[in-house]
C-alpha positions as CSV (number, residue, x, y, z in Angstrom):
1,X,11.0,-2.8,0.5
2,X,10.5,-5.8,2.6
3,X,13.8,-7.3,0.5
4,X,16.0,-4.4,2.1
5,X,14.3,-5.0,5.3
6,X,15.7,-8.4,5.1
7,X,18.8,-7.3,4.2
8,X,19.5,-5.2,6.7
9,X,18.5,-8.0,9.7
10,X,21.0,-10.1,7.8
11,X,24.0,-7.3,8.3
12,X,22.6,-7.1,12.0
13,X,20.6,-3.8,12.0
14,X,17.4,-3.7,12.1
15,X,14.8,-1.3,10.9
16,X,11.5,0.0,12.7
17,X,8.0,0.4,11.7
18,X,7.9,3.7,11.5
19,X,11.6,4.1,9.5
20,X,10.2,2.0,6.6
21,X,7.3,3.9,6.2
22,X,9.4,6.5,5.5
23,X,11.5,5.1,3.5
24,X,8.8,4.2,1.2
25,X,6.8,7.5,1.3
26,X,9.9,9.6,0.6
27,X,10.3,6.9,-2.5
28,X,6.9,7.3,-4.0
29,X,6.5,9.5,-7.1
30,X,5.8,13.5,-6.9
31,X,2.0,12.6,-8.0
32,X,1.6,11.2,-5.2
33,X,2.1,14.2,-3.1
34,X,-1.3,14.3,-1.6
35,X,-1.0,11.1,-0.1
36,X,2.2,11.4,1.5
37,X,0.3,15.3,3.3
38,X,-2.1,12.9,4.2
39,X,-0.5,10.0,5.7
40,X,1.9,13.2,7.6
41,X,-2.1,14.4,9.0
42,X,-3.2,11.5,10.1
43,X,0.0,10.6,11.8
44,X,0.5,14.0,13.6
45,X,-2.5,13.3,15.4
């Protein structure tokens, strides 16, 4: 993840905190579904 990160500063954009945590939750494998309720709790709050 931290490669595309890179990329992306190269081609002049750049990509927040909270957009590449995204990015990788929405890339993480159906089992782990409770994790990604979780990390949506803890960050609502």
């Amino acid at each position: 993840m931290t490669n595309i990160v890179t990329r992306l500063k190269t081609l002049g954009m750049t990509a927040d905190d909270s957009f590449l945590v995204q990015f990788i939750l929405n890339s993480l494998h159906l089992n782990h579904g409770t994790f990604k309720i979780n990390y949506s709790t803890i960050k609502d709050n």
